[in-house]
DRENLUMGU-981555 format. One record per atom (N, C-alpha, C): x, z, y. Coordinates in steps of 0.02 Angstrom, whole numbers, plus 50000, padded with zeros to 5 digits. Atoms other than C-alpha are relative to their C-alpha. Example, Ala and Ser with C-alpha at 12.3 -4.5 7.8 and 13.67 -1.06 7.14 Angstrom:
<recs>
500455000049941;506155039049775;500455000050060;499584999749941;506845035749947;499615003750055;
</recs>
This chain:
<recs>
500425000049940;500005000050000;500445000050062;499505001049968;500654995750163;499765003950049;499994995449967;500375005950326;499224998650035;500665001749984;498724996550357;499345002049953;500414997250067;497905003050193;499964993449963;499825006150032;498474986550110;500204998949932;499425001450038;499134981749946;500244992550023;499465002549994;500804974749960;500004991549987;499885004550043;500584954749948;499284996549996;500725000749989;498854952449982;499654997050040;500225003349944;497734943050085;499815004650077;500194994449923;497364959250204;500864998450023;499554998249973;499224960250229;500374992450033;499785007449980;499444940750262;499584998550061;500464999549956;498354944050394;499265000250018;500494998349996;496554945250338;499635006350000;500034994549978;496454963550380;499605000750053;500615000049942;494804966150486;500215005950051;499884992049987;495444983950524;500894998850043;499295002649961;497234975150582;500104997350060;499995004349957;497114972950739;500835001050070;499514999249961;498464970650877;500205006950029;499954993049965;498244988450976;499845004749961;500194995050035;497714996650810;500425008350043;499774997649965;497795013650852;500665005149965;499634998250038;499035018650720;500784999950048;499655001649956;500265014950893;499965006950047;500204997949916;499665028950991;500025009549962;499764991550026;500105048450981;499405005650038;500574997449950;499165065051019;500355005450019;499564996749976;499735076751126;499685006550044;500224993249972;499245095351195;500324998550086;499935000549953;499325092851393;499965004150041;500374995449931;499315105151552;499824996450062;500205003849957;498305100151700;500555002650065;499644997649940;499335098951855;499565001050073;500435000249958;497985094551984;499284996349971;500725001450034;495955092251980;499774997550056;500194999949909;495675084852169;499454995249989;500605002549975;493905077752229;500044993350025;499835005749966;493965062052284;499664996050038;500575001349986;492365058152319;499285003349960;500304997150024;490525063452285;499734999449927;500075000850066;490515068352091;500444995149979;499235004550018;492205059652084;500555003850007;499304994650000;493945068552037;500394995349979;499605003750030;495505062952007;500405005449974;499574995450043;496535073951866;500674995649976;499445002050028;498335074251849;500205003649943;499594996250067;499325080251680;500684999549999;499155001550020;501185081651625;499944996749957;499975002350065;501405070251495;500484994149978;499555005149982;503115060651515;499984995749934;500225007850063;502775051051339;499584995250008;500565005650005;501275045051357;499964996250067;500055002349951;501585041051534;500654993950027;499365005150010;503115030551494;499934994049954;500055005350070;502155020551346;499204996050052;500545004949995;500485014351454;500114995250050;499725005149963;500105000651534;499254998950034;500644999749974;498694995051661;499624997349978;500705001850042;497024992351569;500035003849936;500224995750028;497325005751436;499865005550000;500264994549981;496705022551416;499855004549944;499814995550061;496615036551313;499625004750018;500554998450036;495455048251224;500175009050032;500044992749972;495255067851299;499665004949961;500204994550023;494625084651227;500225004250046;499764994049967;494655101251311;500345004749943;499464995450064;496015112151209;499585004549984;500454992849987;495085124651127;499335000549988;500735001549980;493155118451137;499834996349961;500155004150053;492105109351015;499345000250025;500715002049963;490775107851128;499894996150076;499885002950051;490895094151156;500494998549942;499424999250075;491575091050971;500374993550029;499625009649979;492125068651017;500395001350062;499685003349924;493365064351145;499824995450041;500005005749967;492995054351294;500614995950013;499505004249992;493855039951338;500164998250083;499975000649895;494675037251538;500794996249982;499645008550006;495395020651591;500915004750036;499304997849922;497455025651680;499974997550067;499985001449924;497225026951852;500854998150031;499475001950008;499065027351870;500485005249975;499504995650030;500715035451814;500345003050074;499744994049950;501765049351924;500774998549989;499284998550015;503585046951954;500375004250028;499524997249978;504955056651972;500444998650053;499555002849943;506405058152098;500464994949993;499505006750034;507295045851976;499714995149992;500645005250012;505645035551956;500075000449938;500684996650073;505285042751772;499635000850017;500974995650025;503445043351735;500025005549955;500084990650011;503165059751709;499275004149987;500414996750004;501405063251725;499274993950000;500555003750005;499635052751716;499565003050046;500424998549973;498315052551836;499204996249956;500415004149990;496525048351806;499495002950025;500724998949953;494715046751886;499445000949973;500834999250036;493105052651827;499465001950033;500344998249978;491435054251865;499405005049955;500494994350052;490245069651812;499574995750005;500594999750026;488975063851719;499705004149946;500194995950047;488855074151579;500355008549994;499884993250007;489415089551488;500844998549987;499344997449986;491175084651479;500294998350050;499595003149948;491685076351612;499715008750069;499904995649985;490835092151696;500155005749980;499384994250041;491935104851600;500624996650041;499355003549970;493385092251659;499845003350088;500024999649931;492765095951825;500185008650018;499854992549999;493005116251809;500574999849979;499294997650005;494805112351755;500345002650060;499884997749955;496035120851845;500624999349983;499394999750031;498015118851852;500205004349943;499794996150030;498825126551723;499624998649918;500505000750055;497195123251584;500514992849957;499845003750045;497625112751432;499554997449967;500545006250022;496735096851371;500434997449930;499515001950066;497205087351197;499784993350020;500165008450002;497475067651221;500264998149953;499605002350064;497845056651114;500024989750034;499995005949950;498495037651180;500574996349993;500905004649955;498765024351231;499654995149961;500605005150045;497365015751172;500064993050053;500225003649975;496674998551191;500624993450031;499305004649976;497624982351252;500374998550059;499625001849913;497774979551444;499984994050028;500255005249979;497464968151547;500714994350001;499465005350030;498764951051542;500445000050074;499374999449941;500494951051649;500054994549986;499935009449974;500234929351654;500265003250055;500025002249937;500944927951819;499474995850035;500655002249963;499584923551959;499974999850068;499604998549926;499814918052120;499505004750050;500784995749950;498044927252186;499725005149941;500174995350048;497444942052080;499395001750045;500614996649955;495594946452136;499665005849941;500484993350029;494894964852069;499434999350009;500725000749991;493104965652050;499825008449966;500054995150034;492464982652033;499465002450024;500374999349958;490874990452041;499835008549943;500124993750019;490465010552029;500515002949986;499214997449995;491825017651947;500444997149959;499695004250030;492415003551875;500724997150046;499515001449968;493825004051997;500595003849991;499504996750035;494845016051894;500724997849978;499505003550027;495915002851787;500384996550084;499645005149951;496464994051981;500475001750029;499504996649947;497615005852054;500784996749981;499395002150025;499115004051936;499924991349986;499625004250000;498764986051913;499814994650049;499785003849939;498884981152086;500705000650004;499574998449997;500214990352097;500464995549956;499455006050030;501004979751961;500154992950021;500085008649987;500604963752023;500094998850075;499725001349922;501324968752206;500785002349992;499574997550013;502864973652114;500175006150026;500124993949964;502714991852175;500265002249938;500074995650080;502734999651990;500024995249947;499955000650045;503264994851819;499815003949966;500144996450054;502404999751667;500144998249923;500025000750054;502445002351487;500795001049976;499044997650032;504065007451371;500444995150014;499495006149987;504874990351390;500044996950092;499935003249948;504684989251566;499904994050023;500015006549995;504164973651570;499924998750078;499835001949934;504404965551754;499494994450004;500515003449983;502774956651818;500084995450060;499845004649911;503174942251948;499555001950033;500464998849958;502434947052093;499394996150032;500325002649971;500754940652157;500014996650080;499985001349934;500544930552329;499715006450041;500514997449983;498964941552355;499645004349936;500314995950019;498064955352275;499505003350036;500694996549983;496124959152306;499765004549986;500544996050039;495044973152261;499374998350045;500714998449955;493264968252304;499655007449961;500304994450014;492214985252274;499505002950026;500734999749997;490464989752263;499855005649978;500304992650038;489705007152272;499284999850018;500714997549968;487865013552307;500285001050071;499964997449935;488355021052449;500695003050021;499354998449980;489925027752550;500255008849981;499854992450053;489735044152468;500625000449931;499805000150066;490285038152313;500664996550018;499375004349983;491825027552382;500625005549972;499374995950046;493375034952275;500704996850001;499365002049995;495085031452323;500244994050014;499905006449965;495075017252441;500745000450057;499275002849955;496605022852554;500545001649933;499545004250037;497585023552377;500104994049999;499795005449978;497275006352377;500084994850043;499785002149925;497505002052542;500875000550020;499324996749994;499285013352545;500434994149958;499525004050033;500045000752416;499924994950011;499995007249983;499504985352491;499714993649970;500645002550021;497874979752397;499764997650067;500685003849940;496694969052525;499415003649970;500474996450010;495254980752508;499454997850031;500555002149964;493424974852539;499505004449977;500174995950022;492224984752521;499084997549995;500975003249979;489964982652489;499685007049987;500414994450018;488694996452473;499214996849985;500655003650010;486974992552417;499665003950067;500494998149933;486285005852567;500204997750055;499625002849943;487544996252706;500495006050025;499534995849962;488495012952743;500634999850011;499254999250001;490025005952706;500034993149993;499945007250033;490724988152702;499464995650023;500675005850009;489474971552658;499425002949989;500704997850033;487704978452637;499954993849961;500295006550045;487364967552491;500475001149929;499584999150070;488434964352316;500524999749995;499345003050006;490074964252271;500184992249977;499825006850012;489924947052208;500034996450053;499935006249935;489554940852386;500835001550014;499394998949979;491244947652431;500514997449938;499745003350029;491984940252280;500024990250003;500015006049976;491264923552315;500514995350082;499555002349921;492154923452505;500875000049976;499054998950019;493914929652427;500094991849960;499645006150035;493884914352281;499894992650052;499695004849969;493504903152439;500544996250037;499385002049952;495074904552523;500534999549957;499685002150055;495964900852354;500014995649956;500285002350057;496104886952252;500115002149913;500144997850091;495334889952049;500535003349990;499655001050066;496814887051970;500645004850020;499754995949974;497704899352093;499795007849974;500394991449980;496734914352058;499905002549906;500324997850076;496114925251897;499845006250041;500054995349969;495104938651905;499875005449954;500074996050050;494964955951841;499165004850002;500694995849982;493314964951836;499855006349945;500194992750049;492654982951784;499465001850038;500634997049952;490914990751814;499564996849965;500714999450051;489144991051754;499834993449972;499915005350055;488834978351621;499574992450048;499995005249958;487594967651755;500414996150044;499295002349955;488904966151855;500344995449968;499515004950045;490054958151746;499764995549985;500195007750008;489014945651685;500094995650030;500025003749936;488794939751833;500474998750060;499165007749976;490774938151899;500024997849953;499705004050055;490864930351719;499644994550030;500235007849995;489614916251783;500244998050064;499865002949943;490354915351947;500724996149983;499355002850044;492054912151862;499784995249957;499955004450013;491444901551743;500004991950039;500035005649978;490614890051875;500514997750046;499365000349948;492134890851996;500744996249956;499374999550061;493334888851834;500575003650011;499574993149994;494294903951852;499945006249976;499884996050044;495014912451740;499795006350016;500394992450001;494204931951710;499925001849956;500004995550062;494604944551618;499605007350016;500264996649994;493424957951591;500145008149953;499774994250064;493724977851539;499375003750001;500674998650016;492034983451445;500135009850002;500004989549990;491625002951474;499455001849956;500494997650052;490675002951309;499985008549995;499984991350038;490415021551246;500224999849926;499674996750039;491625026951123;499805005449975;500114994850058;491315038550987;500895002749981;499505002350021;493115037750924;500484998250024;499415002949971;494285027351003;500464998149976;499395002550057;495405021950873;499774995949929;500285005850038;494275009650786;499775000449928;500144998050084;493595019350623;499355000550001;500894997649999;491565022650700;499854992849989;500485004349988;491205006450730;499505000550061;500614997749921;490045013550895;500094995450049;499515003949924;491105001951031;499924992149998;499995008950041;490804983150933;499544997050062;500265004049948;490414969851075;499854994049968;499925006450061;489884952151000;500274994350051;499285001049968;491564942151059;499954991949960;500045007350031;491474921851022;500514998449943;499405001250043;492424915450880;500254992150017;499865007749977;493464898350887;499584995149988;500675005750018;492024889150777;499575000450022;500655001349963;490624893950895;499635005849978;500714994850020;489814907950814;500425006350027;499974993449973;490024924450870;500375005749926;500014991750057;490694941850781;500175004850055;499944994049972;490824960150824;500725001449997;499264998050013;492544965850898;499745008650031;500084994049944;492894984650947;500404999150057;499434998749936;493234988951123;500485004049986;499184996349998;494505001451076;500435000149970;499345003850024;495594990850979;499924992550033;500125006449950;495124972651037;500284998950057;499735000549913;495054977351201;500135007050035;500685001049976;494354985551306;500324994950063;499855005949956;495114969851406;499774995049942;500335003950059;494054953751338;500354993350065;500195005449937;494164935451412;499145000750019;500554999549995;492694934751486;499474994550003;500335005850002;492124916351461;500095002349893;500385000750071;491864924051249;499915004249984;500594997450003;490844937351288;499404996649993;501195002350003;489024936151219;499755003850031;500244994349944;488284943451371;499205000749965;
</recs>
């Protein structure tokens, strides 16, 4: 048997292994964490930092990794939270992980009563990440708090920050967008982070308090006009209408878009089955991939919306 649950010689191990997938999570470690900071960021929005110089030296932007409160079995499952970004040192070691959450429930408000010093159990990094192609225009699309995964990878794609163990070195973009769409200016969560690193920040609200009164797609539509197609790709995160709908604006524009799905996880390491999106195949028909091996970065022209 081989490390996939294989015998040796076999058609699973020649690559028909359903359970084999690229980001399996047989890649990814778990680790007892202390919180360093729990700061507010906006309303029913925090951003939590941890120590965790491993795991903060192995991710990369668009994965994310699975949480527990040390200690607690209520809830028993880990959630899953996208990397907002990594923490460096005075040597520029990553050293520590940030990320962003919003209370909605019972753990994310437990997360919200952390306090320095408290200890969480992760386990990470999950999932694949979004693609370091070189691009001469990078446009973010994010709506709610689907603006989590954009911090670190603007930051990559303005050459600001390198991620992941190999360091890999991302040619720099001409331009880097975030368009971003909240209800209201309440909810707006860490817009002079990406302002400070030199994101073009636009902003919409559906009540007008902030920004475009109207959608983030109108503000996506104005950014891909001052670019041509074959210049641009885009990344999008946020409520599943949403997405559809930069996927058809991208399709009809023809520009490229990659989408990161915020299914609900059970798991996170691809054994429930709970996370399965239905993901086009090359012959036309469809099958179920999981987001938290798959992706949770998909193209987004073979989504079955």
């Amino acid at each position: 048997m081989n490390s996939a649950g294989c015998e040796t010689g076999s058609k699973c191990e020649a690559g028909y292994n359903p359970l084999a997938a690229a980001h399996y999570a047989e890649q990814a470690n778990q680790y007892q964490v202390v919180v360093v900071e729990n700061e507010r960021l906006a309303q029913d929005t925090y951003r939590l930092r941890f120590e965790c110089p491993e795991l903060a030296r192995q991710i990369v932007p668009g994965q994310f990794l699975m949480m527990r409160i040390a200690g607690c079995d209520d809830p028993l499952l880990g959630r899953p939270f996208a990397l907002y970004d990594t923490v460096v040192d005075g040597s520029g070691s990553p050293v520590a992980i940030d990320f962003v959450y919003l209370v909605v429930g019972k753990m994310t408000g437990r997360l919200q009563q952390s306090k320095p010093g408290d200890a969480l159990e992760v386990w990470g990094p999950l999932g694949n990440g979004f693609s370091e192609k070189p691009v001469p225009h990078l446009i973010m699309v994010a709506g709610g708090i689907g603006q989590t995964p954009f911090l670190a990878l603007g930051r990559q794609f303005l050459g600001g920050r390198q991620y992941g163990q190999s360091a890999r070195k991302v040619s720099p973009a001409q331009s880097v967008t975030l368009c971003y769409g909240v209800r209201s200016k309440d909810l707006l969560a860490g817009a002079e982070d990406f302002r400070q690193c030199g994101i073009d920040l636009r902003l919409s609200s559906d009540d007008g308090s902030v920004g475009h009164h109207g959608l983030v797609t109108d503000l996506l539509e104005e950014a891909l006009d001052q670019h041509p197609p074959a210049e641009c790709r885009i990344a999008c995160c946020g409520p599943e209408p949403m997405m559809k709908a930069v996927a058809k604006i991208a399709s009809r524009r023809s520009v490229a878009c990659e989408v990161s799905l915020e299914t609900p996880m059970a798991c996170g390491i691809g054994i429930c089955f709970s996370c399965v999106v239905r993901v086009e195949q090359p012959g036309g028909e469809w099958d179920y991939k999981r987001t938290c091996v798959e992706g949770p970065v998909f193209d987004a022209k073979k989504i079955v919306w």
